[in-house]
Each structure stands twice: as C-alpha cells, then as structure tokens.
N, C-alpha and C positions, 0 to 999 in steps of 0.2 A: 073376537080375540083381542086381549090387550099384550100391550106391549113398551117395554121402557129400555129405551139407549140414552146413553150419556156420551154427549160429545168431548171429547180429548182433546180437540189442536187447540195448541199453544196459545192461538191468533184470538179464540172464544170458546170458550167451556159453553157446554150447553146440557139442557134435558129434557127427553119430549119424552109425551105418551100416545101411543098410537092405539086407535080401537079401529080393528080394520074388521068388517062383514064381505060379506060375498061379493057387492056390488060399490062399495063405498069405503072408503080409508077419512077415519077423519085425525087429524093431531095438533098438539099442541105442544111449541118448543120454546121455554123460556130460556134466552142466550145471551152473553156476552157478544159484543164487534168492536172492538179497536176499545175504547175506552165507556164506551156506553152500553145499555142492556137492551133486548127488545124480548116482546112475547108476542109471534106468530104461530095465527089460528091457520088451517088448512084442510079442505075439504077435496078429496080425489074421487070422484064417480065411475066407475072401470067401467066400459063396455064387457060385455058376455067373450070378444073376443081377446081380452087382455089391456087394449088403448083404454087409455085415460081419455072420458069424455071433455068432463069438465072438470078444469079445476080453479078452484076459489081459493086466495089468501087475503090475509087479513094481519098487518102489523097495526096492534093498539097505540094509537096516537100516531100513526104513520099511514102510509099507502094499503090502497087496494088492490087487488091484482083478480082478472077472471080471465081464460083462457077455454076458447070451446075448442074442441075438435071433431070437424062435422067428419060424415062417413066417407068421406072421398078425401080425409086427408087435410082438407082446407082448415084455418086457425082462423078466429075472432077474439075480439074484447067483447066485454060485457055490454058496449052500447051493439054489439053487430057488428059493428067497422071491420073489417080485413087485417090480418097481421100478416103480408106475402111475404117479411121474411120469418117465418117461422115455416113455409112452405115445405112441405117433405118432412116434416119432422112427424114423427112415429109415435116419441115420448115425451114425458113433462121431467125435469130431473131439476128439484129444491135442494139448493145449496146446503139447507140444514140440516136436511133429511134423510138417512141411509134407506128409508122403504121407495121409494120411488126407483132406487135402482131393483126393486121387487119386481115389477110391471114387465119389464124387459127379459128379466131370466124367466119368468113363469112361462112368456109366451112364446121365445123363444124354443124352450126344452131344449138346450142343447144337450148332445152328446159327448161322453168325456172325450178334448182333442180337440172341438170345432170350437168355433168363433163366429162372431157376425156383428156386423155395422150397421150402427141406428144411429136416427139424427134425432136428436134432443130438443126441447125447448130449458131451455137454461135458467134457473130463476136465481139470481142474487136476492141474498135475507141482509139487511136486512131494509134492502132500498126497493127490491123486487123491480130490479131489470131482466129484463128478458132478452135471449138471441139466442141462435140456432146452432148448437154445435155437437161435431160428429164423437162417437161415441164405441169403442170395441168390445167386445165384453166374450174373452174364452175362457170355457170349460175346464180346468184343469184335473180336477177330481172331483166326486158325489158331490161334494158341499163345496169347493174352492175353485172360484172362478178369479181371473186377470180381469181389472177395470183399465180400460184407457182412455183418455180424454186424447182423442187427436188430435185439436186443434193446439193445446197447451204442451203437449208430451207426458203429461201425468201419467201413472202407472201405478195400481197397488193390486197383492190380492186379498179379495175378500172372500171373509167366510161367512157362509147360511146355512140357516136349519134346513129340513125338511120340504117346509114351505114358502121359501125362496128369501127369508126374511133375515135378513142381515144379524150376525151375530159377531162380527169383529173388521172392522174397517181399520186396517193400521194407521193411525197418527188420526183419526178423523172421531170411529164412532163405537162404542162398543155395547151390548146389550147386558141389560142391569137386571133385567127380572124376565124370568120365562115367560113365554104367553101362557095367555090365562083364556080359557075359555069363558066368554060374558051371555 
C-alpha cells in the first residue's frame, strides 16, 4: 500500500511517501526545519505482534539512526551497545511521521471509550535524537482517537481510515492521496 501526507506546521511543511507491506513500512520525507531542508529515508520492520523491531533512519548528508528492539523489550544501537534509557519503551514515534502512530492503535484495538499508555522512543528529524516518553492514546469514535504527549501536555485528535493510517492530524499532517494498493 502506498500512501502520501503532507505535513502543515507552520514550524516545516513537509511530504513523505509511505509504502507500508505486512512486515515492513518504508518512507521517505522531504521537509523543511527552522530555515533549512532535509530528506529522511526510514525503514520500520513490525514484529507479527505489532512492535517495531527495527528501525533505521537515514538523513542525507546528516546522521544515522538504528534502533533494535529485542523480544523482551530491551533497545540497542546498530553497533549492539544498550540504549537503557529507552527501557520499557513499546514504540518508535518519528517526529516527521503520522504512521508510527499506526503501530500503537493497531495493536492496541482499543474500544470506543478506552485509553492506554505506552512509552515511546522519540525520534527528532531532523537531528534524530532519541528519548523515552510517555504517550496516551483514546478511542473516541470508529476512526477518531485523542493523542497525548504526557511528558509535554500536547493534546490533538486524530483521524484514521480503516487501517489505522492517519488521515488528518490537526496542525501537524494531513493525507494527500489514498492508499493504493502496490
């Protein structure tokens, strides 16, 4: 399936394409940040059970970023090394990206009404800092779920299609063309 949002904030216009398959999300977002551009590549590997195994970024002419997540929950970098503060974290959540908050409602399935908290790994684009923070996310109807950032206080709701894939993020992301099956 592909898929194209166009980011709205103010702060950087952006536009990624995403071709997501069963096991694997790959995309690519060319953006504005403060007064400069970047184009980050990014590859998401999903476990069978929803978790993002691996994932890889890639800003052209900037930083690398790879992040595992073994089955018990533990984080590494691409040499091996330990990330213990990413410990407990569930999901990957790219600042650029409305699908990564995909992962979470899939697996989730909430029911309209409920709610649940999950800890994130947090990726800033376009420096690709990483750190840990906690994350709300309720039901509110079929397709319209409350996002909150609890460490920050952020708050929006977002809307999704069918298959959990963001279709209107206020101030942040909105979808440009329907998925296409590839």
């Amino acid at each position: 399936m592909d898929v194209l949002w166009r980011g709205v904030d103010s702060r950087g216009e952006s536009l990624e394409h995403l071709r997501l398959g069963a096991s694997r999300a790959r995309g690519t977002v060319i953006g504005r940040a403060g007064a400069g551009v970047f184009t980050l590549g990014y590859v998401v590997e999903i476990d069978p059970d929803g978790h993002p195994r691996l994932t890889t970024l890639r800003v052209v002419d900037g930083p690398t970023l790879q992040l595992r997540r073994s089955w018990d929950g533990g984080w590494s970098d691409d040499h091996g090394r330990p990330l213990p503060e990413l410990t407990g974290c569930t999901d990957v959540d790219i600042q650029a990206t409305p699908f990564t908050n995909t992962l979470p409602l899939r697996r989730l399935n909430l029911p309209v009404g409920a709610g649940a908290v999950v800890l994130a790994a947090w990726v800033g684009v376009p420096e690709l800092g990483v750190r840990a923070v906690p994350q709300r996310y309720t039901r509110l109807a079929e397709h319209t779920y409350r996002y909150e950032n609890l460490e920050s206080g952020y708050a929006v709701e977002i809307t999704v299609d069918a298959q959990g894939l963001v279709t209107r993020y206020p101030g942040a992301f909105e979808r440009v063309g329907p998925g296409q099956q590839s």
